[in-house]
C-alpha positions in Angstrom: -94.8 -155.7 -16.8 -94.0 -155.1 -20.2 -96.7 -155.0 -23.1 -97.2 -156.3 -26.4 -99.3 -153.6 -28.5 -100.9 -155.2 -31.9 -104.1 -153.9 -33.7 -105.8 -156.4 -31.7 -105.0 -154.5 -28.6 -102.3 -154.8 -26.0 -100.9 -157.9 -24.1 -99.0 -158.4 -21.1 -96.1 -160.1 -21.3 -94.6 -162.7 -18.9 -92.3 -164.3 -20.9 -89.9 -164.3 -24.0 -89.2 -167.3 -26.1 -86.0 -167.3 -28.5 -86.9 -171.1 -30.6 -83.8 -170.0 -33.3 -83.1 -174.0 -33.9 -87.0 -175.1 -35.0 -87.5 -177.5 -32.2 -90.9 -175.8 -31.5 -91.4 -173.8 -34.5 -90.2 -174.6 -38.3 -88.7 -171.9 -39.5 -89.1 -173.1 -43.5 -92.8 -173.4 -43.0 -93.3 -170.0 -41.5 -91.1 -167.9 -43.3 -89.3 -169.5 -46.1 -92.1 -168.9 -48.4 -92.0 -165.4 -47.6 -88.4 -165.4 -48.1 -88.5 -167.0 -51.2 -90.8 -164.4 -52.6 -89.0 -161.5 -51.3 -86.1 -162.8 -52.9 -87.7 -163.7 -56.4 -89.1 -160.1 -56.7 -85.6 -158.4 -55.2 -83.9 -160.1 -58.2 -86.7 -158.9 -60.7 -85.9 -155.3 -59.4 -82.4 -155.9 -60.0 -82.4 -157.3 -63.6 -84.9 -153.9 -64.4 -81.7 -152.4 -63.5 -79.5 -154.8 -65.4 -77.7 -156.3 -62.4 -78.1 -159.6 -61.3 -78.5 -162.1 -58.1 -74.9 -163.9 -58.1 -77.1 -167.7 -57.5 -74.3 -168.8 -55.5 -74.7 -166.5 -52.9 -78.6 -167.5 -52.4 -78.3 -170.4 -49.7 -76.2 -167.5 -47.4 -78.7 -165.2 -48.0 -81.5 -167.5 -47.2 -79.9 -169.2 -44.6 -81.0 -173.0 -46.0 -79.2 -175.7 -48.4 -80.5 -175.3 -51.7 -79.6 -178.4 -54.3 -78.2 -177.9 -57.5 -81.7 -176.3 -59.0 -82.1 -174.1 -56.3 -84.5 -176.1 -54.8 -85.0 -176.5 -50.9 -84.4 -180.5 -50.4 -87.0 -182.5 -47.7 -85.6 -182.2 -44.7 -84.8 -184.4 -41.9 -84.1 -183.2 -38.4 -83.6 -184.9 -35.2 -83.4 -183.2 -31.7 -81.6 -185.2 -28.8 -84.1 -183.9 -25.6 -81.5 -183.7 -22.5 -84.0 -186.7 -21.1 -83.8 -189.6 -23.8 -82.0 -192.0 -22.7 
């Protein structure tokens, strides 16, 4: 069976769960923060190197809708479950 190793120790695993449309986990909430930073600090090391972060290309990279400030607007999402009738 294969094993997941972390500091914590090492963990058998049974199963593997791919959740890339945030029906069980919101993707924004765990990692858009720490994409957000990353990105921030990526275009401070380009500007010390006189290039710059073309804004336009910053939803793409992200991977979210950005409005006109380059803010992340609330979002609304609904799923359809394969049961509701």
């Amino acid at each position: 069976m294969p094993e997941l190793i972390t500091p914590q120790g090492k963990h058998s695993i049974s199963a593997i769960l791919f959740d890339k449309d945030g029906t069980l986990l919101q993707f924004i909430s765990l990692w858009g923060s720490w994409a957000e930073c990353f990105l921030e600090q990526f275009t401070r090391q380009l500007a010390k190197r006189g290039l710059e972060f073309p804004v336009q290309h910053r939803a793409a990279l992200l991977g979210t809708v950005h409005d006109a400030g380059g803010e992340l607007p609330a979002m609304t999402a609904m799923v359809p479950w394969p049961w509701a009738q």
